[in-house]
PyMOL commands that place a pseudoatom at each C-alpha (Angstrom):
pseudoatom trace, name=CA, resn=UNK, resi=1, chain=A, elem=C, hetatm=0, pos=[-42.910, -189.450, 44.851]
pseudoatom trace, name=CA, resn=UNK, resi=2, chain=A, elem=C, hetatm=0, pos=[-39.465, -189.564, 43.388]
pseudoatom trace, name=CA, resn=UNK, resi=3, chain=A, elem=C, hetatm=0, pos=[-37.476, -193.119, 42.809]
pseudoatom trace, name=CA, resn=UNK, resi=4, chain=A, elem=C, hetatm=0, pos=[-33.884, -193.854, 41.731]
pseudoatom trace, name=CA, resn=UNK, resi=5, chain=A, elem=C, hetatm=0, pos=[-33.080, -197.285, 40.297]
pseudoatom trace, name=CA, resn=UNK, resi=6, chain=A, elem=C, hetatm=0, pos=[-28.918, -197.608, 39.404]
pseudoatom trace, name=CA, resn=UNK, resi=7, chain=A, elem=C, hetatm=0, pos=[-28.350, -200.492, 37.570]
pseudoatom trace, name=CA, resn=UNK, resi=8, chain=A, elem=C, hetatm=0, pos=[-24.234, -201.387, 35.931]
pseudoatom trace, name=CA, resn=UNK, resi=9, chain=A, elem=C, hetatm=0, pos=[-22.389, -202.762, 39.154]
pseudoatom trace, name=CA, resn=UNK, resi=10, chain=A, elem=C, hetatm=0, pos=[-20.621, -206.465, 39.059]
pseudoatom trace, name=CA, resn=UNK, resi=11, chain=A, elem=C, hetatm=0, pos=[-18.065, -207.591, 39.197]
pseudoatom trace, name=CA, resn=UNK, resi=12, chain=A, elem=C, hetatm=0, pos=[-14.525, -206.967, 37.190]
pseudoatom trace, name=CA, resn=UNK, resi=13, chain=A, elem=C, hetatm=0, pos=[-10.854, -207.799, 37.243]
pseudoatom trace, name=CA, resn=UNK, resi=14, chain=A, elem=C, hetatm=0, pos=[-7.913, -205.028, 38.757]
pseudoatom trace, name=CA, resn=UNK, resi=15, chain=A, elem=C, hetatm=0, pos=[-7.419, -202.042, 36.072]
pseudoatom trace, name=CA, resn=UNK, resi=16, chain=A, elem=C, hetatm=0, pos=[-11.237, -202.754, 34.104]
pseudoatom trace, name=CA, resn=UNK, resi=17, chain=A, elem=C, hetatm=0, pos=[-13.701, -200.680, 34.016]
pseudoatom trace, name=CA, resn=UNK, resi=18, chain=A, elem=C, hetatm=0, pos=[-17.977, -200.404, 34.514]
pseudoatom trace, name=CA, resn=UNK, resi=19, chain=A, elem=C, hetatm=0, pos=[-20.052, -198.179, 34.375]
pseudoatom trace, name=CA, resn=UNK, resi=20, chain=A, elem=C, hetatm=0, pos=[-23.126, -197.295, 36.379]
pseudoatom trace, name=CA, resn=UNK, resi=21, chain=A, elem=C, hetatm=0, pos=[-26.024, -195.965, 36.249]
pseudoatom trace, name=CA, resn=UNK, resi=22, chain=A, elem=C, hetatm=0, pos=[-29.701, -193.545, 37.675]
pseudoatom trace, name=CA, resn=UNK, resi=23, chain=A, elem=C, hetatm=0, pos=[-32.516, -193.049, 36.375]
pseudoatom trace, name=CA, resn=UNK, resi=24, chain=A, elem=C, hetatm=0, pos=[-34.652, -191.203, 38.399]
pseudoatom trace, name=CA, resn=UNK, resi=25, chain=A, elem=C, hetatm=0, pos=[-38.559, -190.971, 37.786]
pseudoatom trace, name=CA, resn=UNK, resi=26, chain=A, elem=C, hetatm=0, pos=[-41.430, -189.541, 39.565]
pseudoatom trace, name=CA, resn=UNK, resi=27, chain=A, elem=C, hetatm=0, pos=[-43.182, -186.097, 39.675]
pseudoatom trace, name=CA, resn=UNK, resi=28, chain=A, elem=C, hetatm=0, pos=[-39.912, -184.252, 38.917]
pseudoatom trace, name=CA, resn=UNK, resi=29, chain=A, elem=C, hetatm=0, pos=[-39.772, -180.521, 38.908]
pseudoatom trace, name=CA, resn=UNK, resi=30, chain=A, elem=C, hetatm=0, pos=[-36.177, -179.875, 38.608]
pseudoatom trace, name=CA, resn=UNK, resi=31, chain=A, elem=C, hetatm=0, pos=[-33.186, -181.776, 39.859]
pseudoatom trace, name=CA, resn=UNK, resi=32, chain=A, elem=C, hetatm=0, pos=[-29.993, -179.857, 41.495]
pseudoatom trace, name=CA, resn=UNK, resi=33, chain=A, elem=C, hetatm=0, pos=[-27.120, -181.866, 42.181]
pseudoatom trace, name=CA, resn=UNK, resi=34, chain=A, elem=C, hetatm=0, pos=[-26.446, -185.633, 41.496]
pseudoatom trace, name=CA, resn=UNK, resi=35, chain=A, elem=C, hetatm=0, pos=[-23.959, -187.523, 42.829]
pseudoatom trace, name=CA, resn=UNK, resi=36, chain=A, elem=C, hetatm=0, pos=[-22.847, -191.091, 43.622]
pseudoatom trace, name=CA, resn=UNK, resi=37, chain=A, elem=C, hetatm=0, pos=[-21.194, -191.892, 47.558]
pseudoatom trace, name=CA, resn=UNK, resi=38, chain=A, elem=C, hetatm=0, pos=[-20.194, -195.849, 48.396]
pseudoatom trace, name=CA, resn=UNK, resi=39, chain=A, elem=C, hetatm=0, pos=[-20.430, -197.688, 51.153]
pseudoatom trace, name=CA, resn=UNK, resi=40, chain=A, elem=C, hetatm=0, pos=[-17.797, -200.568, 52.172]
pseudoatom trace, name=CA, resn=UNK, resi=41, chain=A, elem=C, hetatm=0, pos=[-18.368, -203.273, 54.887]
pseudoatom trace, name=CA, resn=UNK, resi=42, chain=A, elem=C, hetatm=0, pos=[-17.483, -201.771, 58.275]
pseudoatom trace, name=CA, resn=UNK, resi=43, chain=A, elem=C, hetatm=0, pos=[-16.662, -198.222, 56.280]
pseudoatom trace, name=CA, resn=UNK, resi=44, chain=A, elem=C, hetatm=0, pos=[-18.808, -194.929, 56.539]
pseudoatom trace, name=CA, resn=UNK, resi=45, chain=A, elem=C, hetatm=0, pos=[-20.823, -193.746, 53.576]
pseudoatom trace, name=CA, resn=UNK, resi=46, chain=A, elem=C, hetatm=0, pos=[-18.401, -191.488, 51.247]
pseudoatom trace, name=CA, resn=UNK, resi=47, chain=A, elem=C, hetatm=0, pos=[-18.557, -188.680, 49.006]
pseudoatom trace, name=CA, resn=UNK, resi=48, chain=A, elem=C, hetatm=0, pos=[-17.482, -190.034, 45.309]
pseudoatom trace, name=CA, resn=UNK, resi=49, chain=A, elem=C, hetatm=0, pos=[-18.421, -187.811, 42.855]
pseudoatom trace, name=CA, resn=UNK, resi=50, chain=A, elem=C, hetatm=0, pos=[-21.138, -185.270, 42.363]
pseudoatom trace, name=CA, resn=UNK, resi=51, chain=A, elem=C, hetatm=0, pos=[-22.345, -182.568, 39.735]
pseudoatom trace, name=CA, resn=UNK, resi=52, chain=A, elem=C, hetatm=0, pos=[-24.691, -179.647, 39.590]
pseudoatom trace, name=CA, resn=UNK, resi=53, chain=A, elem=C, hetatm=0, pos=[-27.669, -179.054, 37.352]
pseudoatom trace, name=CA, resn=UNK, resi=54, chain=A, elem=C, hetatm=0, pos=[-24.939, -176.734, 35.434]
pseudoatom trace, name=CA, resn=UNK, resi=55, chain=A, elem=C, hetatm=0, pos=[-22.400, -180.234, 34.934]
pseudoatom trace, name=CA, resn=UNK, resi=56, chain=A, elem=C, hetatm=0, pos=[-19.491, -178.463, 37.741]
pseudoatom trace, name=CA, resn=UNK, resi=57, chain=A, elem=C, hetatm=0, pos=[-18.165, -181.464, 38.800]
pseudoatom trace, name=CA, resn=UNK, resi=58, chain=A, elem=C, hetatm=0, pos=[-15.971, -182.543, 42.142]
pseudoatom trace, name=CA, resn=UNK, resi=59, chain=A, elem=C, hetatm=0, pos=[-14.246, -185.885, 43.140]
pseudoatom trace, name=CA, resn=UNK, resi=60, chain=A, elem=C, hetatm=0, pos=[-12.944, -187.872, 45.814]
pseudoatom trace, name=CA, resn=UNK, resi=61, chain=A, elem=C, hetatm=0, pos=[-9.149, -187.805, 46.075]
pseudoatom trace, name=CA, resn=UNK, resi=62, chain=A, elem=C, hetatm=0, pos=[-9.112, -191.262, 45.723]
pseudoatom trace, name=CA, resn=UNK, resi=63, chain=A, elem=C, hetatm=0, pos=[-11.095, -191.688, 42.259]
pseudoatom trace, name=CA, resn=UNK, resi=64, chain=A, elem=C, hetatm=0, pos=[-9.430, -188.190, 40.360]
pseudoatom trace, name=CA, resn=UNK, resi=65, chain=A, elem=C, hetatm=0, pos=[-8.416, -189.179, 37.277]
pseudoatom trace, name=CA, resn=UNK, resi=66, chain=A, elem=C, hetatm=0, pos=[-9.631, -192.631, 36.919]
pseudoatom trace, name=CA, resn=UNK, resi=67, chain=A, elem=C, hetatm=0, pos=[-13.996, -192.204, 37.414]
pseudoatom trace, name=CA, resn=UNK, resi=68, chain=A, elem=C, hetatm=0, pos=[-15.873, -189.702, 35.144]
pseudoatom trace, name=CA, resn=UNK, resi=69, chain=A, elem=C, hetatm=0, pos=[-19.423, -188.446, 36.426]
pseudoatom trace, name=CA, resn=UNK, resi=70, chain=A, elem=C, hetatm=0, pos=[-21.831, -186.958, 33.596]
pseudoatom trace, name=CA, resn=UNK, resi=71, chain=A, elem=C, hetatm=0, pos=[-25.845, -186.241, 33.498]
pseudoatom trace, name=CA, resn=UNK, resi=72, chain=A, elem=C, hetatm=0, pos=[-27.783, -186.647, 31.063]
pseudoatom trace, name=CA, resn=UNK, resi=73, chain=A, elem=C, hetatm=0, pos=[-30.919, -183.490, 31.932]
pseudoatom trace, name=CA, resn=UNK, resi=74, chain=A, elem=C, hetatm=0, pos=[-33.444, -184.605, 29.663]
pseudoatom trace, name=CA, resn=UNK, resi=75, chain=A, elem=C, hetatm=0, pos=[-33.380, -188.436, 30.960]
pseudoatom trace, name=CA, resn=UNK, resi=76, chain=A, elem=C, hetatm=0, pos=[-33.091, -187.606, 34.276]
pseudoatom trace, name=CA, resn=UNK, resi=77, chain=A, elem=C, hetatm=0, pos=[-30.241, -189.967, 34.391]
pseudoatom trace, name=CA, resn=UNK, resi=78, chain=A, elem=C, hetatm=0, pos=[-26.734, -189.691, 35.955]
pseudoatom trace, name=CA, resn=UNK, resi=79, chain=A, elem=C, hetatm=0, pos=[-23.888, -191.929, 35.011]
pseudoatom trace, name=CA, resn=UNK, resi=80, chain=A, elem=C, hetatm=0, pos=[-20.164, -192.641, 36.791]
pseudoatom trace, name=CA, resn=UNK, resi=81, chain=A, elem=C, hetatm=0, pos=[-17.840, -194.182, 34.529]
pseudoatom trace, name=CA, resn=UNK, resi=82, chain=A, elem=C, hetatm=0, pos=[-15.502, -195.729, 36.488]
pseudoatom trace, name=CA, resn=UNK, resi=83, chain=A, elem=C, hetatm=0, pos=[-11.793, -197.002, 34.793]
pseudoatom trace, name=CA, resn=UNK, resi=84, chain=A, elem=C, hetatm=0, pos=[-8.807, -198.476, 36.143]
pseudoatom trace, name=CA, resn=UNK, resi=85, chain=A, elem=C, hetatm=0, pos=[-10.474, -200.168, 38.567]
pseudoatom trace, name=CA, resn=UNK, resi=86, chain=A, elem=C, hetatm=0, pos=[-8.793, -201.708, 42.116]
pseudoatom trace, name=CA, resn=UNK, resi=87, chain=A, elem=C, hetatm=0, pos=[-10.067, -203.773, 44.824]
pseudoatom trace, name=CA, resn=UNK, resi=88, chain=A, elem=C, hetatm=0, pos=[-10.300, -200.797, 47.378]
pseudoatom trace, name=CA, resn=UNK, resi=89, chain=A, elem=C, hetatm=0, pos=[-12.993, -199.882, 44.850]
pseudoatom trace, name=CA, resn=UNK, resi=90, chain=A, elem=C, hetatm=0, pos=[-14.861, -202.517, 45.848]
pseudoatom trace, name=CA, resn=UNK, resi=91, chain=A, elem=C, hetatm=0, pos=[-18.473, -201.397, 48.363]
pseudoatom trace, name=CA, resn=UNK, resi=92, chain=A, elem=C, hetatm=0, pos=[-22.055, -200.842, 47.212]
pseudoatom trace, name=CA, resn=UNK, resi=93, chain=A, elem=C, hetatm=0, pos=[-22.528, -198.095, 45.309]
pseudoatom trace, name=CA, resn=UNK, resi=94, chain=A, elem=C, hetatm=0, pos=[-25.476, -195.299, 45.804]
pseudoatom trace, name=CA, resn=UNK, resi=95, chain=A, elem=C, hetatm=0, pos=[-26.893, -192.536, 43.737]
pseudoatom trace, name=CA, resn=UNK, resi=96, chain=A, elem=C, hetatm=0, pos=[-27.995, -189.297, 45.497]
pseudoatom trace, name=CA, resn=UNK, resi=97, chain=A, elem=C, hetatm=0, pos=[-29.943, -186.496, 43.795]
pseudoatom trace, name=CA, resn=UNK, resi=98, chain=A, elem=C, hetatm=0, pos=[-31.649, -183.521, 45.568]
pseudoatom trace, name=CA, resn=UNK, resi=99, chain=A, elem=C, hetatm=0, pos=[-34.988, -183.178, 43.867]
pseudoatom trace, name=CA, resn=UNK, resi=100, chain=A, elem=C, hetatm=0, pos=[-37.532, -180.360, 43.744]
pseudoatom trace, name=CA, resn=UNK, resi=101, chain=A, elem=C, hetatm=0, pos=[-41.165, -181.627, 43.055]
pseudoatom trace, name=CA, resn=UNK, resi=102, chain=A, elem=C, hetatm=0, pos=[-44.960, -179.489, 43.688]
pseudoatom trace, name=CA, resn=UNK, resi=103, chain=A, elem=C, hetatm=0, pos=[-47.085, -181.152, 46.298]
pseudoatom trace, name=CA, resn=UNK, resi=104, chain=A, elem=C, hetatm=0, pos=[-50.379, -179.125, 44.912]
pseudoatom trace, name=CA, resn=UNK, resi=105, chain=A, elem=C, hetatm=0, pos=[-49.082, -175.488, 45.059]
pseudoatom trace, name=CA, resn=UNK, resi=106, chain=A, elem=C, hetatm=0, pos=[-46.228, -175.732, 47.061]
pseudoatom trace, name=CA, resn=UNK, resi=107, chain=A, elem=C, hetatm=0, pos=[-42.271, -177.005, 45.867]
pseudoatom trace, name=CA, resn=UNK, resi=108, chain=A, elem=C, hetatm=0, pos=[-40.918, -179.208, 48.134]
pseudoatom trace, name=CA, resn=UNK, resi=109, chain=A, elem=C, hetatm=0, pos=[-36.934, -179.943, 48.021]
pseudoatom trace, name=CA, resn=UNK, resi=110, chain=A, elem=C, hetatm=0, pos=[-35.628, -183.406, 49.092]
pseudoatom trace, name=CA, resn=UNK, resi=111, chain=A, elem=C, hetatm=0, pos=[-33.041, -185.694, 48.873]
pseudoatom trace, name=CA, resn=UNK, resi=112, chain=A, elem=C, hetatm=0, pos=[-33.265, -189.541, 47.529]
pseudoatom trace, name=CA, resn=UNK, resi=113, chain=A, elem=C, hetatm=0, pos=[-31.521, -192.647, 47.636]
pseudoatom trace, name=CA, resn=UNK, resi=114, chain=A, elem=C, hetatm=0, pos=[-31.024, -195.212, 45.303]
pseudoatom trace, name=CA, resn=UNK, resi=115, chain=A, elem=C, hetatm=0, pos=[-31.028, -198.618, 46.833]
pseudoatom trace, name=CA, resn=UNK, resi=116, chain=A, elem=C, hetatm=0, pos=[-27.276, -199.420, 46.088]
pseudoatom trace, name=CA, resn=UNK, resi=117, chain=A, elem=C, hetatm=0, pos=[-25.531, -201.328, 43.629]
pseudoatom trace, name=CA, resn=UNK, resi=118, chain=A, elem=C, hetatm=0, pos=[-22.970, -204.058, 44.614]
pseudoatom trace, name=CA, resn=UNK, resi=119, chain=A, elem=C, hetatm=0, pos=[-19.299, -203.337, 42.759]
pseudoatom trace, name=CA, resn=UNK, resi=120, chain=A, elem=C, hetatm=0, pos=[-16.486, -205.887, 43.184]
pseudoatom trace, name=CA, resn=UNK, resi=121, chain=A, elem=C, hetatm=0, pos=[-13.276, -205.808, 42.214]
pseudoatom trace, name=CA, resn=UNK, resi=122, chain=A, elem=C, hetatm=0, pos=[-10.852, -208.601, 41.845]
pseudoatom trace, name=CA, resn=UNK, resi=123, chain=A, elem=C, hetatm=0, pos=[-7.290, -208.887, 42.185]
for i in range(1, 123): cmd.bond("trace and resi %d" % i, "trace and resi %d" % (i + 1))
show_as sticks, trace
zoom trace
């Protein structure tokens, strides 16, 4: 019903910057929130960034000041710009948005995945 396809990850020096992509498609009522987690090897999933449908915005300690998260409504599309860059930043990347589509008559609320995008940082 609903896909998300990131694209931007690779791989950059200490103190550059990227920045990533998702696009979602499908049979898209509304979206709610957006937000991007990563994953290192061996490491739990985290919390990143997210923002609302209304662009309130919330960070991980660890990225304040140096990522930016921003939407873009009519594209469906959320971004994380991500600057001064350090190898702890380095673990697959994932978008996240909670989607509302119709099956026939009836909204139906979910959440989806993007399938991860690899982002390495050298030192």
């Amino acid at each position: 019903q609903v896909q998300l396809v990131e694209s931007g990850g690779g791989l950059v020096q200490y103190g550059g910057s990227l920045r990533l992509s998702c696009a979602a498609s499908g049979s898209i009522f509304s979206i709610n929130a957006m937000g991007w987690y990563r994953q290192a090897p061996v490491k739990q999933r985290e919390l990143v960034a997210f923002i609302t449908s209304g662009g309130t915005t919330d960070y991980a300690d660890a990225v304040k000041g140096r990522f930016t998260i921003s939407r873009d409504n009519a594209k469906n599309t959320v971004y994380l710009q991500m600057n001064s860059l350090k190898p702890e930043d380095t673990s697959v990347y994932y978008c996240n948005a909670d989607v509302t589509y119709y099956s026939g008559n009836y909204p139906i609320r979910a959440d989806y995945w993007g399938q991860g995008t690899q982002v390495t940082v050298s030192s």
